[in-house]
C-alpha positions as CSV (number, residue, x, y, z in Angstrom):
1,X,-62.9,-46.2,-4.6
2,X,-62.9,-42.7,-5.6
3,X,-66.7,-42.4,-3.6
4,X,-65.4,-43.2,-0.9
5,X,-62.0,-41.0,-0.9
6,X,-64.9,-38.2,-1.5
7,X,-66.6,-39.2,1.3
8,X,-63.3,-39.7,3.6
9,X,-62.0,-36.3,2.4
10,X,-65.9,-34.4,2.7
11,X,-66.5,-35.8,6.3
12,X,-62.9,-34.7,7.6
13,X,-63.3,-31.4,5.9
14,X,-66.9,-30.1,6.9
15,X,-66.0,-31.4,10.4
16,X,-63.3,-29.6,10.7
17,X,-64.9,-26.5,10.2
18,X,-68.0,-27.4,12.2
19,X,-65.7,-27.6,15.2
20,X,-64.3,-24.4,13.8
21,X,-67.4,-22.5,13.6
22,X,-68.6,-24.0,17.2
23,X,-65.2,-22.4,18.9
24,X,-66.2,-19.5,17.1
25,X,-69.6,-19.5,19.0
26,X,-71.5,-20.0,16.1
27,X,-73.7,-23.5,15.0
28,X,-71.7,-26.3,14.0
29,X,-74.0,-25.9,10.2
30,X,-72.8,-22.6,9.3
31,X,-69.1,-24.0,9.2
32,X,-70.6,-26.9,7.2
33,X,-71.9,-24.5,4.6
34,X,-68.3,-22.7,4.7
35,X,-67.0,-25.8,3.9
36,X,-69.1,-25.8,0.6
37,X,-68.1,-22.6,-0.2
38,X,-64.6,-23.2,0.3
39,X,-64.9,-26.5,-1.9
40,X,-66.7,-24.9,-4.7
41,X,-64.0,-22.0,-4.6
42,X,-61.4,-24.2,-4.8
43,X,-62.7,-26.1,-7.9
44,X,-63.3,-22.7,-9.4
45,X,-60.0,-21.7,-9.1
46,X,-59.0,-24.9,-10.4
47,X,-56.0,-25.2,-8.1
48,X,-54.0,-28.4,-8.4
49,X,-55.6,-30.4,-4.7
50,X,-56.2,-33.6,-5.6
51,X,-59.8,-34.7,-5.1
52,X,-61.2,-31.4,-3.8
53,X,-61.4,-29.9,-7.0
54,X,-63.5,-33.1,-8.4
55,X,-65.7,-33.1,-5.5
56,X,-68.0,-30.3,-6.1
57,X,-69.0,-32.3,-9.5
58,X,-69.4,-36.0,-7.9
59,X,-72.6,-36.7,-8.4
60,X,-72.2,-38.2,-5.1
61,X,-72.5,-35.4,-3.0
62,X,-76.1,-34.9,-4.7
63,X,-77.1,-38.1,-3.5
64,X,-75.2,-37.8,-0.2
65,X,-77.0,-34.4,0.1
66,X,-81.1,-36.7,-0.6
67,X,-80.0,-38.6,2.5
68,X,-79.2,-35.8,4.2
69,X,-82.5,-34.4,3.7
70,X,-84.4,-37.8,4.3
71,X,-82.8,-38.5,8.1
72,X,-82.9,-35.1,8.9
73,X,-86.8,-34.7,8.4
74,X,-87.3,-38.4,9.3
75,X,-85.2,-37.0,12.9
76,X,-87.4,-34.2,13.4
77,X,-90.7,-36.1,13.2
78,X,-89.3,-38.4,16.1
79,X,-88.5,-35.7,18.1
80,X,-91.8,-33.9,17.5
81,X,-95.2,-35.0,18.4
82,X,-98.5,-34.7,16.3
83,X,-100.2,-32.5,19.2
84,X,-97.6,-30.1,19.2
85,X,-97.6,-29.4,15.1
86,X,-101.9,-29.1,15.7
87,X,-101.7,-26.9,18.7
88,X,-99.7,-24.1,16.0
89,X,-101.5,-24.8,12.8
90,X,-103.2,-21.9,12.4
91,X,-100.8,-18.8,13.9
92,X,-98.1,-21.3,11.7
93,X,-100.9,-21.2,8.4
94,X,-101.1,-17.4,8.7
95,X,-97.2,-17.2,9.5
96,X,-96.7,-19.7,5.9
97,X,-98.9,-17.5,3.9
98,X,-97.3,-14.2,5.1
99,X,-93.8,-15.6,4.6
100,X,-94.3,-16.5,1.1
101,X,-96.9,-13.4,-0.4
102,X,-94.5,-10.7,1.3
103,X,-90.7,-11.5,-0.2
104,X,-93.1,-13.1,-3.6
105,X,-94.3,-9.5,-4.0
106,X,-91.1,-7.6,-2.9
107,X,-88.5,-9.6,-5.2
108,X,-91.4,-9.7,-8.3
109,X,-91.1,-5.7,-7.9
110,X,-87.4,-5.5,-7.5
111,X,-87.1,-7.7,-10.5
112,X,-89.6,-5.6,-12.7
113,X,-87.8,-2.7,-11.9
114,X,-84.5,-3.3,-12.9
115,X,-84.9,-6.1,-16.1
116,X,-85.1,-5.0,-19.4
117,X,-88.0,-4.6,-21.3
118,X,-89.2,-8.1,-23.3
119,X,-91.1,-10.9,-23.7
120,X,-89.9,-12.6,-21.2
121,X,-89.7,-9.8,-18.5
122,X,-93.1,-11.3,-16.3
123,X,-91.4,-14.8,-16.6
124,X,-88.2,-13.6,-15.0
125,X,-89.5,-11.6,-12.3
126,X,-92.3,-14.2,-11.1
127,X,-89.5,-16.5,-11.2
128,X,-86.7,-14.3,-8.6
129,X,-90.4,-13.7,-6.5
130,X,-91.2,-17.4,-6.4
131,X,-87.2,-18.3,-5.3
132,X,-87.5,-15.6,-3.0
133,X,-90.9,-17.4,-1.2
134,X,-90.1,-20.3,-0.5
135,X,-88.7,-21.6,2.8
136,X,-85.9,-24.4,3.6
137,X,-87.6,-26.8,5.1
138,X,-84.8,-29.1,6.1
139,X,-82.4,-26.4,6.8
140,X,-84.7,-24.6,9.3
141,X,-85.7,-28.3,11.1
142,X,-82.1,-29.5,11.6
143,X,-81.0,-25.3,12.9
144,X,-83.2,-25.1,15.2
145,X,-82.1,-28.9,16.3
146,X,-79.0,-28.3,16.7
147,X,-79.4,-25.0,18.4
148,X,-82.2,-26.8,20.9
149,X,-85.5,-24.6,20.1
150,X,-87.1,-27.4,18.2
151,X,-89.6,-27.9,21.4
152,X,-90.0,-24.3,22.1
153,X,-93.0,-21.9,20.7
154,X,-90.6,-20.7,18.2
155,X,-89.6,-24.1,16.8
156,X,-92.8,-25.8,16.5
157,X,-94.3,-22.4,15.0
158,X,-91.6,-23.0,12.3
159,X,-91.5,-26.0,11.7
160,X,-95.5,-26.6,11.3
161,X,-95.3,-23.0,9.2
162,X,-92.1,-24.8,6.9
163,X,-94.7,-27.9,6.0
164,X,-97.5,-25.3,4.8
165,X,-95.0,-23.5,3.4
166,X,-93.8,-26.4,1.3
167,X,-96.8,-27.4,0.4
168,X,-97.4,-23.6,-1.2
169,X,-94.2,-23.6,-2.7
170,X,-95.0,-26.7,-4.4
171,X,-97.8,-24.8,-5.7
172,X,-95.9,-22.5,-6.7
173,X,-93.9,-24.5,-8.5
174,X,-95.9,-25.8,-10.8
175,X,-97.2,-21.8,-11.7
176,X,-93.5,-21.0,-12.6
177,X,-93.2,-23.8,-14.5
178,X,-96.3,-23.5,-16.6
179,X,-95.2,-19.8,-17.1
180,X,-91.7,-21.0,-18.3
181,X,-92.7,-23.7,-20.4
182,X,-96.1,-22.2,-21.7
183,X,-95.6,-19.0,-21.4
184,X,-99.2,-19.2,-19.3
185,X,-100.0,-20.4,-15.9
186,X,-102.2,-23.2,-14.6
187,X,-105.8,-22.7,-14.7
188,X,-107.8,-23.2,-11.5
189,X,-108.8,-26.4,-11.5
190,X,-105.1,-27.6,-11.8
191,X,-104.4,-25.3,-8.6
192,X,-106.7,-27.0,-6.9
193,X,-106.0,-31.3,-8.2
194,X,-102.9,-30.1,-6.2
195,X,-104.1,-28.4,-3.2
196,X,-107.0,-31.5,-3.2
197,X,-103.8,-34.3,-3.8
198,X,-102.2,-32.8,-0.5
199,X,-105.0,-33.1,1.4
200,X,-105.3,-37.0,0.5
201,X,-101.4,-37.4,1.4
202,X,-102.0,-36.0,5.3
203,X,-104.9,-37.7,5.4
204,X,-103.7,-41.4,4.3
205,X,-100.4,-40.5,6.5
206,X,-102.3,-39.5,9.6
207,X,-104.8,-42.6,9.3
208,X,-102.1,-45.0,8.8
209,X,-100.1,-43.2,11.6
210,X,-103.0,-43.0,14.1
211,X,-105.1,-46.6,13.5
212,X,-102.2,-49.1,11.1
213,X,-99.2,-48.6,12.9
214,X,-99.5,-49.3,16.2
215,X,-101.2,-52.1,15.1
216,X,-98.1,-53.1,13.0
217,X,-96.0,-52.2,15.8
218,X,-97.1,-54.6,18.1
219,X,-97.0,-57.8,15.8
220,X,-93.3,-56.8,14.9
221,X,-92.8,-56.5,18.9
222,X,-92.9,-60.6,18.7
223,X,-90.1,-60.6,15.5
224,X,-87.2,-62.3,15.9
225,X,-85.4,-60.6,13.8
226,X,-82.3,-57.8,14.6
227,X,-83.8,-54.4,14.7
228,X,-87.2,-55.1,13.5
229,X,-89.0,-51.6,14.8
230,X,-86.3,-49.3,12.7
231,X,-87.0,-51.5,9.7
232,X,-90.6,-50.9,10.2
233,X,-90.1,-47.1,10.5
234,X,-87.8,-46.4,7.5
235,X,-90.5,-48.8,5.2
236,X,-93.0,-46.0,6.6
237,X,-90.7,-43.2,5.7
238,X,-90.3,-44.8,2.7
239,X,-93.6,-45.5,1.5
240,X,-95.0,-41.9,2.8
241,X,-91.8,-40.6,0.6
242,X,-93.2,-42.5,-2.5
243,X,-96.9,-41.6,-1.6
244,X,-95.8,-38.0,-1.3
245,X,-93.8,-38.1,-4.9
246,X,-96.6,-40.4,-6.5
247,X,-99.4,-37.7,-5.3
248,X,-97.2,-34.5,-6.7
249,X,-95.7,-33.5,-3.3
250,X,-92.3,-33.4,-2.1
251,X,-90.6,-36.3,-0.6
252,X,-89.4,-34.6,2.2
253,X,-93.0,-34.7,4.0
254,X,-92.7,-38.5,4.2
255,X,-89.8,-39.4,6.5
256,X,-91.4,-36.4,8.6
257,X,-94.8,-38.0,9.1
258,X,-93.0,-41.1,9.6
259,X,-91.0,-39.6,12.6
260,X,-94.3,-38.1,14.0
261,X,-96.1,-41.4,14.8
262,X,-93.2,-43.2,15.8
263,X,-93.5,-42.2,19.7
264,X,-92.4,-43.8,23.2
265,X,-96.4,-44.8,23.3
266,X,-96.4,-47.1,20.4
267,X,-93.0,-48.6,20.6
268,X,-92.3,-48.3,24.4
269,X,-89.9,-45.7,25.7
270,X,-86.9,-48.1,25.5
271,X,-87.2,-48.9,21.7
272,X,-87.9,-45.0,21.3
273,X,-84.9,-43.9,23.2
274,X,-82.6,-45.7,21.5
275,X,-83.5,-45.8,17.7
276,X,-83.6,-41.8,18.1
277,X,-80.2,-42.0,19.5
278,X,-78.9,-44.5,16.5
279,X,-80.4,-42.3,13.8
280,X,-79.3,-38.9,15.5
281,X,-76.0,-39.9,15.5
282,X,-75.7,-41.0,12.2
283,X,-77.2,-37.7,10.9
284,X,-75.8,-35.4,13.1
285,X,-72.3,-37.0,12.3
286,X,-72.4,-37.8,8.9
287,X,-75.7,-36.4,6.6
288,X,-76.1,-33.4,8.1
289,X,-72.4,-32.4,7.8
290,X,-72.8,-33.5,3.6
291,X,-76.0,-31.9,3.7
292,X,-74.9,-28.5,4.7
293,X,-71.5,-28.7,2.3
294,X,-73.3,-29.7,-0.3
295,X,-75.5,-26.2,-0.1
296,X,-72.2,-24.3,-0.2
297,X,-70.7,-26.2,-3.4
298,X,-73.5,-24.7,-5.0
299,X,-72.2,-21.1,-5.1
300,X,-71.6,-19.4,-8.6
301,X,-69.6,-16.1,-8.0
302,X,-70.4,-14.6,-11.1
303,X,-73.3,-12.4,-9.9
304,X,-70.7,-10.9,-7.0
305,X,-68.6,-9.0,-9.9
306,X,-71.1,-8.2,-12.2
307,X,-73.9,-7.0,-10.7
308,X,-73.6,-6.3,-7.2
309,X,-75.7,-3.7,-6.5
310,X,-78.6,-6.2,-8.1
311,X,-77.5,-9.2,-5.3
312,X,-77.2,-6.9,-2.7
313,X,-80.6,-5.5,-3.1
314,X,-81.7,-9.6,-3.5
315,X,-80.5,-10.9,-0.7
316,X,-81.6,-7.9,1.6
317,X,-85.4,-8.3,0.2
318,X,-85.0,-12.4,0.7
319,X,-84.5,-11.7,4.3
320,X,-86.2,-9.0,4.9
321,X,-89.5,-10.2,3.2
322,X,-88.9,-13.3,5.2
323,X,-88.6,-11.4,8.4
324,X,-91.7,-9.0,7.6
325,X,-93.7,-11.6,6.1
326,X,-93.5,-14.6,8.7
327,X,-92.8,-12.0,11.5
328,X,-95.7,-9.9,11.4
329,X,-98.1,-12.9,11.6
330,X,-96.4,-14.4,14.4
331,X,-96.5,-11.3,16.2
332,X,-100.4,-11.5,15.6
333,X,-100.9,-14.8,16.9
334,X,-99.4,-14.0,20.5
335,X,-95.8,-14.7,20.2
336,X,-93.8,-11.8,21.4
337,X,-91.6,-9.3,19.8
338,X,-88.3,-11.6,20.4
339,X,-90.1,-14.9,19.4
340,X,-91.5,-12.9,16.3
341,X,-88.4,-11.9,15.6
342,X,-87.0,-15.3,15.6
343,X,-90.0,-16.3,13.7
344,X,-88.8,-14.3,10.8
345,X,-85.1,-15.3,10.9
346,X,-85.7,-18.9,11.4
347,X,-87.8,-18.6,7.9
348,X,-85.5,-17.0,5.8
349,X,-82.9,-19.8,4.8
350,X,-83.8,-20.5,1.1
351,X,-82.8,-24.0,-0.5
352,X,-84.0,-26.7,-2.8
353,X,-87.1,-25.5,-4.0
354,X,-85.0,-22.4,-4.8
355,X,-82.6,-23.8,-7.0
356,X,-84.6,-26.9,-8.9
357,X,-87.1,-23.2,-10.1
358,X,-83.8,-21.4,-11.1
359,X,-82.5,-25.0,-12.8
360,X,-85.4,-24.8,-14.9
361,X,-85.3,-21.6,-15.8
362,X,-82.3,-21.9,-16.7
363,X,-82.5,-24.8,-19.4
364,X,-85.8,-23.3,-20.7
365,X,-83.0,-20.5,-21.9
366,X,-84.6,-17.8,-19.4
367,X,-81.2,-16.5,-19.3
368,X,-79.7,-16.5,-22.0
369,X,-79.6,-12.6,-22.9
370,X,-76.9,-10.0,-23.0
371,X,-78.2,-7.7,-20.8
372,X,-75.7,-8.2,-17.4
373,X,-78.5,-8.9,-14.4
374,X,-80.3,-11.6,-16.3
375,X,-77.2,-13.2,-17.7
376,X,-76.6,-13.7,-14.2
377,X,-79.3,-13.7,-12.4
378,X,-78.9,-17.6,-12.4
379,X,-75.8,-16.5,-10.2
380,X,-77.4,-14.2,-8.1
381,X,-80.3,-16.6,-7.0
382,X,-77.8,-19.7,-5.7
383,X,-76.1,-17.0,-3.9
384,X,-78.8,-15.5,-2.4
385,X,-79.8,-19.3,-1.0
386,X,-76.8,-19.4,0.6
387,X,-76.4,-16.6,2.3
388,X,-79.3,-16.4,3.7
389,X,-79.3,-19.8,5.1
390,X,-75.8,-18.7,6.6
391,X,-77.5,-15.5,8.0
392,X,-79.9,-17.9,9.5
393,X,-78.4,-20.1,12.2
394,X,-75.9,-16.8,12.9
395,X,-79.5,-14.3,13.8
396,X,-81.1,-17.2,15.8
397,X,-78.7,-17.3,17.9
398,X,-78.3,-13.9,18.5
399,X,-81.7,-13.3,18.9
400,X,-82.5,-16.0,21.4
401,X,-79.9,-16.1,23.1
């Protein structure tokens, strides 16, 4: 019962302010986050609202929030087609690689220069470099959605840049980690079991996307059954989710590589038509919404008090190395100086990746110190995710307007 008064009192709420934020003449996501923020602020306060203050605990929004993720990627893929994520792969390679060594390098030396001096000093700053790398992937897919650019050269530049660049954060990942735990990285040979396990995920996806399921879609074609082609297409979002997990990726490249091979082609332009009208609706009117509170519930306002000078200075290098590191390459592989510029934006929201490094981090006891930037530097890096992935859909809109 009290899940579902969660989920009564969420919807209303971050729809509400969606509608808010659209009469405002900004994307319906950005009041979503607000939202989140308001929530979160409400249960820090602890003021006497029944429900709202339990809310930014229920586990439920963290699950709410996995669904989220799942239909929005799974959406994306549908509305994308394979050709158009190979025609950018390598101006969106060279965009991924800039967008992730530029901000790694600016936050690592922002970090040096103002923690204290001891063992754990490298640890700390490779860790605010690596949560300053990494890209959103869902957040940028289901912006540029909602704003309409998904088909244009700036949306399928992101997008294909946001898979690479998940696939290098996941990389990166595991070098944090091993740092944390170890107190050493991974050698080589680890590096590359990953890189090498990647490759095997695209290449079972793409030869089960290109030869299996058109196959399997025809001989569900003569099913009897209610809905037989959407069950087919979540058990292959599914499966590509567990492949992805089982071979050390992240989930999130499954329901996307599902979505890609599920075309008007395979499953006839009727089928197509209206399965991605069923599963845009219900994302677009209820996981997206939880999705995008459930980044603003995440804020911690400690950092704002105590050192803000320090988050400041971090969330100005996390979008500015995002907009100098993807930008630049983008402006390299033809785009012009607007779509460049969009380029960068449309990379700079921060999200998961960020915060499951910074969880880590912070159970390994990386922050516990007296010193007032590390003791909140847990703060300072939820923070920075969210602002920048409310700076985001606001700077896309301006700039291609």
């Amino acid at each position: 019962m009290e899940h579902a008064l969660h989920l009564l009192l969420l919807l209303v709420v971050t729809r509400l302010f969606g509608e808010l934020s659209e009469r405002l003449g900004q994307p319906a996501s950005m009041g979503e986050i607000v939202a989140g923020v308001a929530i979160a602020l409400v249960a820090a306060a602890s003021l006497p609202i029944p429900l709202l203050a339990s809310l930014a605990e229920s586990p439920f929004l963290e699950v709410a929030a996995e669904f989220g993720i799942f239909f929005l990627l799974l959406l994306a893929g549908i509305e994308m087609r394979p050709r158009e994520i190979a025609e950018h792969s390598g101006g969106s390679l060279a965009v991924a690689l800039g967008g992730v060594l530029f901000p790694l390098g600016a936050g690592f030396a922002l970090a040096w220069s103002v923690l204290p001096e001891t063992p754990l000093k490298f640890a700390q700053a490779l860790l605010v470099g690596v949560a300053l790398s990494i890209s959103a992937v869902p957040v940028a897919v289901s912006i540029f959605r909602e704003l309409g650019y998904l088909h244009t050269r700036v949306g399928r530049t992101v997008v294909s840049a946001a898979i690479f660049d998940d696939v290098i954060g996941l990389m990166l990942l595991a070098v944090v980690t091993g740092v944390i735990e170890t107190g050493a990285s991974p050698d080589l040979a680890a590096m590359l079991a990953l890189l090498g396990r990647a490759g095997l995920f695209f290449l079972i996806a793409i030869a089960v996307g290109l030869f299996l399921y058109p196959r399997l879609s025809r001989a569900v074609s003569r099913m009897r059954i209610p809905a037989p082609h959407f069950s087919t297409l979540m058990a292959l979002a599914l499966g590509f989710a567990v492949l992805a997990e089982a071979l050390g990726m992240d989930f999130i490249l499954g329901p996307f590589m599902a979505g890609l091979f599920f075309d008007p082609e395979t499953v006839g332009a009727k089928i197509y038509d209206g399965i991605k009208r069923s599963v845009g609706d219900f994302t677009d009117g209820l996981l997206a919404p939880l999705f995008f509170a459930s980044i603003g519930v995440r804020v911690e306002l400690g950092a704002v008090t105590a050192v803000p000078g320090f988050l400041l200075a971090l969330v100005g290098v996390a979008f500015l190395g995002k907009l100098l590191g993807a930008g630049l390459p983008a402006r390299l592989a033809g785009l012009s100086s607007r779509e460049s510029l969009a380029v960068g934006v449309g990379m700079s929201g921060r999200g998961a990746v960020e915060l499951i490094i910074a969880s880590i981090a912070l159970e390994a006891g990386l922050f516990d110190q007296p010193d007032p930037i590390v003791a909140n530097l847990f703060s300072a890096l939820v923070i920075m995710a969210v602002v920048t992935t409310l700076i985001m859909p606001f700077g896309l809109r301006r700039v291609l307007r």
